[in-house]
N, C-alpha and C positions, 0 to 999 in steps of 0.2 A: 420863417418864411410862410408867406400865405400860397399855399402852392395849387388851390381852385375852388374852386365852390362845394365840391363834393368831399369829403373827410373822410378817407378811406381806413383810417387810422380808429376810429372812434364811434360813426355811424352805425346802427343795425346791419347785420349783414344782408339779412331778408329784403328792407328797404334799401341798402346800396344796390344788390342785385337786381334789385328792380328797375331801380333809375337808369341800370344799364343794358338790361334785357330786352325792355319794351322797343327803346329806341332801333337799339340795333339788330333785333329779329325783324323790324319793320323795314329799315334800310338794307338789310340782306337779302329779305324776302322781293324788296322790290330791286335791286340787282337780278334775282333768279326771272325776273317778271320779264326783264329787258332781252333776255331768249326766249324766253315762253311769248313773248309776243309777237319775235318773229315767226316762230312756229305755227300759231294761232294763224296769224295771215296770211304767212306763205303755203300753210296747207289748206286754205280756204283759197287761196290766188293762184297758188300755181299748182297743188295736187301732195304726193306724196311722194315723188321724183326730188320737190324744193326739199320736202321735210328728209329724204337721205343724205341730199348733197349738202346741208347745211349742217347736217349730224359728221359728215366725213370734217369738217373742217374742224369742231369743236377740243376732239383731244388737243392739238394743237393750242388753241387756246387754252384749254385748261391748265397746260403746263405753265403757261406764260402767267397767268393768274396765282396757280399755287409758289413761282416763282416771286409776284408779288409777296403773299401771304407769307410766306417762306420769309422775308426781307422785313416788312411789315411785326409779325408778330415778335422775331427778334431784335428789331429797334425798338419796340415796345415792353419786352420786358427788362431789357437793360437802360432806357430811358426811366422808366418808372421806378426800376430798385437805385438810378442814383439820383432821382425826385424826392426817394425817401429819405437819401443820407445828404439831402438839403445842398445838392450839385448839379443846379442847373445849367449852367453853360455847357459840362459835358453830355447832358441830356439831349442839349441842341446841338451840339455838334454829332452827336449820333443820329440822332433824327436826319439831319441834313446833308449827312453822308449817305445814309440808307436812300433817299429821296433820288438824288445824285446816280448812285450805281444802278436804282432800277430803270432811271429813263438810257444808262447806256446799254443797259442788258435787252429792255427793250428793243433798240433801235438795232443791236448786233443778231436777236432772234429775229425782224418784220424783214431786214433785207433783203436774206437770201430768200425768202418766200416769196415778195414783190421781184426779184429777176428771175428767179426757173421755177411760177406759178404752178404750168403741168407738171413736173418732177412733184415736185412736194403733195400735189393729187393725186397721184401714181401713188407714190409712199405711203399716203395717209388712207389709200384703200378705193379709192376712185375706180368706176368701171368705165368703160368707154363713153357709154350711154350718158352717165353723168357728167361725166369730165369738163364739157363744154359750161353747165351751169356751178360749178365746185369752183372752177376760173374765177368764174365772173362774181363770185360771193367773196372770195381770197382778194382780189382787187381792191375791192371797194372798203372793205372792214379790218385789212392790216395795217395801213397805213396811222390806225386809229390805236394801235395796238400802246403805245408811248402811256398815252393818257391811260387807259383799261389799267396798266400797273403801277401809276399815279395813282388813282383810286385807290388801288388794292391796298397800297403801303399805305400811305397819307386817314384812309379812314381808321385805322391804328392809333394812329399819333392823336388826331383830331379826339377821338374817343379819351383817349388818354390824359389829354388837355383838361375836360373838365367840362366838353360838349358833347354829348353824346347825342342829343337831337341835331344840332348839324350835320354829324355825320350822317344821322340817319335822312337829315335832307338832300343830300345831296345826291344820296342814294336814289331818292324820292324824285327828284327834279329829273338825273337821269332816265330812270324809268317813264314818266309822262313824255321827257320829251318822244323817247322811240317811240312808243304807241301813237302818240300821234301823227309821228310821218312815215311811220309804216302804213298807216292806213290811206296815206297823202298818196305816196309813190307808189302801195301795191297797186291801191284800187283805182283811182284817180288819174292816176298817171303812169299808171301799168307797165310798171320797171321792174317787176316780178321778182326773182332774188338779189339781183340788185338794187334793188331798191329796198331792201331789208336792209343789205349791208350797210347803206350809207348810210339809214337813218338810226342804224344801231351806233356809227360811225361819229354822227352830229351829235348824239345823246351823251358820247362818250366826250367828244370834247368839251362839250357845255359842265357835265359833271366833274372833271376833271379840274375844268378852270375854278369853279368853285372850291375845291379841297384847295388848289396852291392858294387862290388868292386869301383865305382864314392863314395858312400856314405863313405864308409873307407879309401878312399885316394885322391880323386880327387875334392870333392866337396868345395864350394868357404866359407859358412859360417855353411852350416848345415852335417859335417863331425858327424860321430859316436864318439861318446867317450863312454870311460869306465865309468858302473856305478856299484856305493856303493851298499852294501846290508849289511847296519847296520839295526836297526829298523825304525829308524827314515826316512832313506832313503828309505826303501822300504812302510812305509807309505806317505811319498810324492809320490812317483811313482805311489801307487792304487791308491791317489788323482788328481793327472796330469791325468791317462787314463782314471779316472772315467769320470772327465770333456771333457779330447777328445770324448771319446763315446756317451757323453751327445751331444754334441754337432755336431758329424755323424750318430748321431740316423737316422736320416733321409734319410741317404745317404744306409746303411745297409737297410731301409722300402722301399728304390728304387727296391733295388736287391733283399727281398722280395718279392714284388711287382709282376719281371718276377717269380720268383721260384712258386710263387702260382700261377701263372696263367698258366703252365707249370704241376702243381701236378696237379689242381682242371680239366684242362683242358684235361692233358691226360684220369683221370677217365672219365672225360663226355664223352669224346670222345671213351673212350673201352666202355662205357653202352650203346652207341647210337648205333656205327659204327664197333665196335670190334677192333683186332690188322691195320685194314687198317686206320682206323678214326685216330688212334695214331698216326703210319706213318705219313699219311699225318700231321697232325697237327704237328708232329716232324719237318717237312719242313717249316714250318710256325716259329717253334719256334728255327729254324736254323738264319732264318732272323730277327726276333727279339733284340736280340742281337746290332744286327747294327743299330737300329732305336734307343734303348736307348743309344748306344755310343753317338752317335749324341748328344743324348740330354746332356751325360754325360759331351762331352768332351765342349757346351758351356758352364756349368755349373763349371765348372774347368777349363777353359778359362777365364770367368770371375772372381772368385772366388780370387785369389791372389789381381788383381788390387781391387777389392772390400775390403777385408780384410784388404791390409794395408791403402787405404785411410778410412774408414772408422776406424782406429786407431787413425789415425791421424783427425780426423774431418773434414774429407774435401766432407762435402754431395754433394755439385754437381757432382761433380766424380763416386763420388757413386751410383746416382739415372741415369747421362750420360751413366753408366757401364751396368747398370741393362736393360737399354731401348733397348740398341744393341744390348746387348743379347737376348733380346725376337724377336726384328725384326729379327736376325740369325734365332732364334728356329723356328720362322713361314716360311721363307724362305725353310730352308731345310724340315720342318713338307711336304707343301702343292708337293715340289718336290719328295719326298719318297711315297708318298701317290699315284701320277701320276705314278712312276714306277710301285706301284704294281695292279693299277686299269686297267694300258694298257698291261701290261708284265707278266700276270701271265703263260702263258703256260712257257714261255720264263726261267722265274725265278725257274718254279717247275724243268723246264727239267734239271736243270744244275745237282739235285741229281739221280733221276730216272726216268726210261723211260716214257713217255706219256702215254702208251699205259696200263698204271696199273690203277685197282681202288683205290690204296693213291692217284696217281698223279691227277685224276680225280677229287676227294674229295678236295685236294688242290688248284688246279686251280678253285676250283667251288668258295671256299671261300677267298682267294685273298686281291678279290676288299672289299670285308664288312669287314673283320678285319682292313686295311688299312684304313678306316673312323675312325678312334681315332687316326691316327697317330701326324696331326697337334696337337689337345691339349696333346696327349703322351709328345711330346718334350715341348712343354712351361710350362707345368706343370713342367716337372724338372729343367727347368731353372728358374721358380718362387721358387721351391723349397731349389735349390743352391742358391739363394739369400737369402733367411733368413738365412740359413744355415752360409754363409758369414759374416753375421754381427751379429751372434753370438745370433737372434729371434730363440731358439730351438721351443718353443711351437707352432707355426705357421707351420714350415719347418715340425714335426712331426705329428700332424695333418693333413695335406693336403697329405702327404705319406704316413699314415694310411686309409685315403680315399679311393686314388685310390688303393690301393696293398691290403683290406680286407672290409671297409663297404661298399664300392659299387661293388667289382670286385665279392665277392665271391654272393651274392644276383643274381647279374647278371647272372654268369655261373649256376646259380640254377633255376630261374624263367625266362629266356630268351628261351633255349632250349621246355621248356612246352609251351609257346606261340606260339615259331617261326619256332619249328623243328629242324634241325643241322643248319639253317643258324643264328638261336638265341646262337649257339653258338659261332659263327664267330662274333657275335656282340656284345661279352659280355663284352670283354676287350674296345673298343671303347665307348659302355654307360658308362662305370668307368671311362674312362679319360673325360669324355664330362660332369660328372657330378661334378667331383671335378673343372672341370675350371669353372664351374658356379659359386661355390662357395667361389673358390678365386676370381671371381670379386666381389662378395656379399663384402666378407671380405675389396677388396681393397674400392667399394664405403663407407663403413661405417669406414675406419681407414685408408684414403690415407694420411691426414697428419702423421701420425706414421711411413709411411713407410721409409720413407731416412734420419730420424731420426736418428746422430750418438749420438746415448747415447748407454747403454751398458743394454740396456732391454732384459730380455728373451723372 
């Protein structure tokens, strides 16, 4: 079988990793771009009021995304280890079950938010003051929410196919379009966070429609097919996604991961510092975002050449895969870290003026968030490796670490210590604690590690 253009079997690993790096740090990075631009103009349009009430919304979606990613990275690596053992139909039939459960999981997460909009603002941390514009952003950008985890899943697959620059455009097409009608509806036509919404909304459809329509007619082995819904077929399918999800647990605990530190953070931040503490942190949690693509997109960079050599038994490939990746993640880790230690004023300004107390609060805290950035990204690139070769119990542990036993302890007992700057440090101590303990883990079971047996 000729199963793509790219020979993951055979190729340099340096130059596979490349072919897969470039593309998809570009199309994740501009994924990240497609909030940061609401940010950008709604704090230029409507102040730093837009930029909290738009950050209250985000956990939320983040869940729905790592929900994605979660579904995604698990059809992906069980499509790609039976691509290696030259079994494509069950390939597509994984693929298009995974496609399948996330537009209903979608649609069973966007409804109850579109009927009790204020409940779910209440919940997600909303103060009075806000509440009225948190509505009006929830309206316009749930509805959109279907397609958002189309993306998520579907640039998986696409990547995996043997395209990796479509994915990365489709990425790209989304991203130009919001910027451009954000700037249409803020400024123009002065619909203020609503007019974020929707055009974060239109980007997401347009993007979206691009991933299906490759996946239904273009794509080389992992095209959609129709499926059965006898009984027996639809108990395979809850068995197929049980197992993907099994095995993107980790990937969903990522994207928990920012969502709790986004919820826990904006309360600490309204009890310390009030709606400007939010704000700013809102600006902090604009760029976030881009710091875990990074990590994301080595991690999904690697992740196919890992998957199928490891199908195949080929461990040095495997463990050559794994080591790149981590020299990447440190690479770009200590370079993101530099930007935000010398460039904070630089960075806050691009959403609102200097001259405010968000922007002030933000530029103070910067540089000390930024000190977890380097173990931020190798931790997810340690974690996309188990992930890959199918270690669930490792990959979910170590993304339960950092995303709740050390993040939430942190933002609780760090601020009592250190003040508001213990809160800028809290996410940094959770990443800096879990990579201790994946080296613990790696001294006591480094032979285990590139081990291709088919261990959980």
């Amino acid at each position: 079988m000729q199963r793509d253009a790219i020979d993951l079997s055979t190729v340099n690993i340096f130059t596979l990793f490349r072919k897969y790096l470039v593309p998809t740090l570009l199309g994740m990075l501009s994924i990240s771009a497609v909030t940061a631009a609401d940010g950008i103009f709604v704090g230029r349009g409507v102040g730093s009021d837009g930029i909290a009430a738009i950050n209250i919304c985000v956990p939320l979606l983040m869940l729905l995304v790592g929900a994605g990613l979660m579904i995604g990275a698990g059809c992906s690596v069980v499509a790609s280890i039976q691509l290696s053992r030259d079994n494509v139909k069950a390939a597509r039939l994984n693929v298009t079950q995974a496609m399948a459960f996330a537009g209903l999981l979608a649609a069973v997460i966007s409804l109850p938010v579109l009927l009790f909009p204020e409940r779910a603002a209440f919940l997600l941390g909303s103060s009075e003051h806000l509440m009225p514009i948190v509505k009006d952003y929830m309206l316009w950008y749930v509805p959109s929410w279907i397609f958002q985890i189309w993306i998520s899943v579907s640039l998986f697959v696409i990547r995996l196919d043997g395209a990796p620059r479509m994915a990365m455009w489709c990425s790209v097409v989304t991203s130009a379009i919001n910027v451009v009608l954000d700037y249409v509806f803020i400024f123009p036509l002065g619909w203020g966070v609503r007019g974020a919404a929707f055009a974060t909304s239109l980007s997401l459809v347009a993007g979206g429609t691009m991933a299906l329509a490759y996946l239904f007619f273009f794509a080389k082995n992992l095209r959609l097919i129709p499926l059965k819904f006898s009984m027996t077929s639809l108990k395979l399918s809850v068995r197929n996604i049980g197992y993907q999800c099994r095995i993107g647990s980790s990937a969903l605990l990522g994207e928990a991961t920012m969502a709790i530190l986004m919820f826990v953070g904006n309360r600490v931040f309204m009890r310390y510092l009030g709606d400007d503490g939010v704000g700013a942190f809102g600006i902090a949690c604009y760029y976030m975002p881009f710091v875990f693509m990074i990590g994301n997109a080595i991690a999904q960079s690697a992740q196919p050449i890992i998957s199928y050599n490891y199908g195949l038994g080929l461990n040095k490939r495997v463990r050559d895969t794994f080591k790149l990746a981590l020299y990447t993640a440190a690479v770009f880790g200590i370079a993101v870290m530099a930007v935000f230690i010398t460039l904070p004023d630089m960075l806050v300004g691009l959403f609102i003026c200097l001259d405010t107390p968000a922007a002030g609060i933000a530029s103070e805290g910067f540089p000390y968030i930024s000190a977890g950035f380097v173990c931020f990204i190798l931790n997810l690139a340690v974690i996309g490796y188990f992930q890959s070769v199918e270690r669930v119990v490792p990959a979910t542990a170590f993304a339960l670490m950092r995303g709740l036993v050390f993040l939430v302890p942190s933002f609780v007992l760090l601020p009592k210590v250190m003040g508001v700057k213990g809160i800028w440090l809290a996410m940094p101590l959770s990443e800096m604690l879990t990579a201790v303990v994946i080296l613990l883990y790696y001294a006591i079971s480094s032979r285990k590690w590139f081990s291709c047996s088919n261990a959980a």
